[in-house]
C-alpha positions in Angstrom: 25.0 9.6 -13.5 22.8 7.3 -12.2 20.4 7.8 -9.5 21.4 6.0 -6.3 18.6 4.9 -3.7 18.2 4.2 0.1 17.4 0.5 1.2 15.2 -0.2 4.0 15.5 -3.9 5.5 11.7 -5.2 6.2 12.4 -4.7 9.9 12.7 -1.4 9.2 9.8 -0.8 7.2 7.9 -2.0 10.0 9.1 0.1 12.3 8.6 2.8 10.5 5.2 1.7 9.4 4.2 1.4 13.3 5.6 4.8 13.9 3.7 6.4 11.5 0.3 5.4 12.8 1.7 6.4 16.0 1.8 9.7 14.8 -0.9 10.1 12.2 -3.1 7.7 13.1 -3.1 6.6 17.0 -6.3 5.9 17.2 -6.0 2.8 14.8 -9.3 2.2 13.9 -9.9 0.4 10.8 -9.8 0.8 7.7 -7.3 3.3 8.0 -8.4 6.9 7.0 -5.4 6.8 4.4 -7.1 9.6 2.1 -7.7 12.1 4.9 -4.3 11.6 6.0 -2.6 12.5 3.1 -4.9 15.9 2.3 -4.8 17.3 6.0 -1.6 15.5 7.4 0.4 16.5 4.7 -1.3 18.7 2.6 -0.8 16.6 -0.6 -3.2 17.6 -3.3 -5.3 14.2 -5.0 -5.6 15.1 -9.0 -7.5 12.8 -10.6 -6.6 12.6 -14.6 -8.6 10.6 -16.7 -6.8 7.6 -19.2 -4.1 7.5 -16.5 -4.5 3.5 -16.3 -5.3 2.8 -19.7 -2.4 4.9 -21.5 0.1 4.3 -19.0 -0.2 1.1 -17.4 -0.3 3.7 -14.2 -3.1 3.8 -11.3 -1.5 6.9 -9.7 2.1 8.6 -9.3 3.6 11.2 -7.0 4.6 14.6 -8.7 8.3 15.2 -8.3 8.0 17.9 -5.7 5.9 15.7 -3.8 3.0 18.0 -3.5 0.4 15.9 -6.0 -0.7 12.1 -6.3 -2.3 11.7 -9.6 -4.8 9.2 -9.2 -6.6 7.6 -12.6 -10.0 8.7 -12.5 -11.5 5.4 -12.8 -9.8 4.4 -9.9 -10.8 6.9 -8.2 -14.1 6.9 -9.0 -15.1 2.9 -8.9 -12.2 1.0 -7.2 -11.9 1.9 -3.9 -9.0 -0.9 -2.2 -6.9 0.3 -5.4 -7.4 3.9 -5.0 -6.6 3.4 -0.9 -3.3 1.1 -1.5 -2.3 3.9 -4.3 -2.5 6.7 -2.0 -0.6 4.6 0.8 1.9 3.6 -1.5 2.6 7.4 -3.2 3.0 8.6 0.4 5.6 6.0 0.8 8.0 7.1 -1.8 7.6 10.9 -0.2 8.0 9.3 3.4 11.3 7.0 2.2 12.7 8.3 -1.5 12.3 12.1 -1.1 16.2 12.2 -1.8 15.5 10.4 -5.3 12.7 12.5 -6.4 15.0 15.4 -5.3 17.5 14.1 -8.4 14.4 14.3 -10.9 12.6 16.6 -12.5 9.0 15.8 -14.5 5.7 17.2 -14.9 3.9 14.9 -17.0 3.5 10.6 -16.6 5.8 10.5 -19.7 8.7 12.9 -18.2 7.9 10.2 -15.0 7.9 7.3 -17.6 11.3 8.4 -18.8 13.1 9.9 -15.8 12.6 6.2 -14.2 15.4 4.9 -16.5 17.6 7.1 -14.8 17.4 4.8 -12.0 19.3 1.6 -12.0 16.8 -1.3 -12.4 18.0 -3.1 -8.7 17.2 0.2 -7.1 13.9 0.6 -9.0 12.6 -2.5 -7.4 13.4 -1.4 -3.8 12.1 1.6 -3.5 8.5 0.0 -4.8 8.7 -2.9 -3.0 9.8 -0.5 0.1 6.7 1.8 -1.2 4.2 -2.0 -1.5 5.4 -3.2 2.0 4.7 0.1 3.8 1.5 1.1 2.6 0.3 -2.8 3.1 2.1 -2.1 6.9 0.0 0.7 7.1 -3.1 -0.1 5.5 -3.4 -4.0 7.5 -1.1 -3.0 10.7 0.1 -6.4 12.4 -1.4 -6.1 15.4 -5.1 -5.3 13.9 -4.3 -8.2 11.2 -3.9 -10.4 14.1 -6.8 -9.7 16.2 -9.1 -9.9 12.5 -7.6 -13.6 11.6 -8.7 -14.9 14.9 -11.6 -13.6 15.2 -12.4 -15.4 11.3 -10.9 -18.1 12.7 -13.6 -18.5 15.6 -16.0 -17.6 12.5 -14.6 -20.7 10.8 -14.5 -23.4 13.8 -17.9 -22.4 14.4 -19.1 -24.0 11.3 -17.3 -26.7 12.5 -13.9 -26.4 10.5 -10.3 -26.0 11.1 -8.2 -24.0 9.1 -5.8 -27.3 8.8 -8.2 -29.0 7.0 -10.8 -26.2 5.6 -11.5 -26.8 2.2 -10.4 -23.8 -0.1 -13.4 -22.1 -0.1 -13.0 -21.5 3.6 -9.8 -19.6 2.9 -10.9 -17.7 -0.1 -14.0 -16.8 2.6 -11.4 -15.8 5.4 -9.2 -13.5 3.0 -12.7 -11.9 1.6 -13.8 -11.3 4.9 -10.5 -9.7 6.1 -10.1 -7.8 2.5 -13.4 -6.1 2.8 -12.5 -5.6 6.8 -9.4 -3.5 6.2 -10.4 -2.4 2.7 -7.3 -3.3 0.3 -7.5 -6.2 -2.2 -7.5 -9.5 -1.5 -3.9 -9.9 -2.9 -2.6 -7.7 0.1 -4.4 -9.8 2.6 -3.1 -12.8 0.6 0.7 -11.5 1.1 0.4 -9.8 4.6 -1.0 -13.3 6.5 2.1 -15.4 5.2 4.5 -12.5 6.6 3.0 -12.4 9.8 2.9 -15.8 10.4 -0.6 -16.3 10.6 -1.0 -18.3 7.4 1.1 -20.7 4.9 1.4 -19.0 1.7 
C-alpha cells in the first residue's frame, strides 16, 4: 500500500521554521549553529561514511529511526554550506515526516534507495521540497536575510550603484557576500531573496 505523506503550505513551513529558532535557537545569531543543534538538541548521532556521494548520488540521509544522519565524508570533511544545509534538511524530514519514516524500515542507503519507491512520486517531492524550504527558513531566517541585503545594498550604493541598474557582477558580489554571511551556497541565497521579496529572480 502506498505511503501517504503530510503537506505543509509555505506559510506553514515558515511558521514552523520561526518557531523552531524560537526554541532552539533564540539567540539568532548567524550562521546558525545547525550542527550543535542537532547533536545536543536532539541527540542525533552525525556518521560520516565514505563514497556516500559518489555511489549514491547522496550527500546525507536520515536513518529510519531518526536517530543517525549519514553524512558523505567528503562533505563532511571539505564542503562546509553543503554539509550545513544537509544536516538542516535531515532534521526536517524528522521534524515534519516522522509518520512516513515510521511506515519504513532500512538500514543501508540501498534499503533507503528502494523503500523511497514505496512512496508515490507527488508525495516524494513534498516532503523534500518541505525538507529544502525549512532548512533554507532556518539556515537564512527572513528577518536576518533582510537586515543582511540592506546592509549589501548600502555596500553597493556606496560604490556608487543601484541595484536597478548594477551590472551582474554586482549581484553575483551581493549573493557571495550574503552566501559566505549565513554560510549555505549561493543557490540558497539565490532562491531565498526572490521569496522574500527582496530580489527579482
Amino acid at each position: 500500500m502506498p505511503i501517504s505523506a503530510p503537506f505543509y503550505s509555505e506559510a506553514d513551513l515558515r511558521a514552523r521554521a520561526d518557531a523552531f529558532l524560537s526554541k532552539y535557537h533564540p539567540a539568532r545569531t548567524i550562521p546558525v549553529p545547525i550542527e550543535r543543534i542537532v547533536e545536543y538538541r536532539f541527540g542525533i548521532d552525525i556518521v560520516p561514511m565514505p563514497g556516500l556521494q559518489r555511489n549514491f548520488d547522496t550527500a546525507a540521509y536520515i536513518t529510519s529511526d531518526l536517530n543517525e544522519i549519514r553524512v558523505d565524508l567528503a562533505v563532511y570533511e571539505t564542503r562546509e554550506n553543503r554539509y550545513r544545509f544537509s544536516l538542516a534538511h535531515e532534521l526536517a524530514h524528522k521534524l515534519l515526516h516522522a509518520e512516513v519514516f515510521e511506515q519504513l524500515s532500512f538500514s543501508t542507503i540501498a534499503e533507503w534507495k528502494a523503500s523511497r519507491e514505496q512512496i508515490p512520486e507527488r508525495e516524494y517531492r513534498f516532503i523534500e521540497w518541505h525538507a529544502n524550504l525549512f532548512a533554507a527558513l532556518v539556515l537564512v531566517p527572513p528577518v536576518q536575510l533582510n537586515e543582511a541585503f540592506q546592509a549589501a545594498k548600502h555596500a553597493i550604493a556606496g560604490l556608487g550603484w543601484s541595484l536597478d541598474s548594477a551590472p551582474p557582477a554586482a549581484w553575483e558580489w551581493l549573493e557571495d557576500r550574503l552566501a559566505r554571511y549565513f554560510c549555505v551556497s549561493g543557490a540558497v541565497i539565490a532562491r531565498r531573496g526572490p521569496a522574500d521579496d527582496l530580489w527579482e529572480p
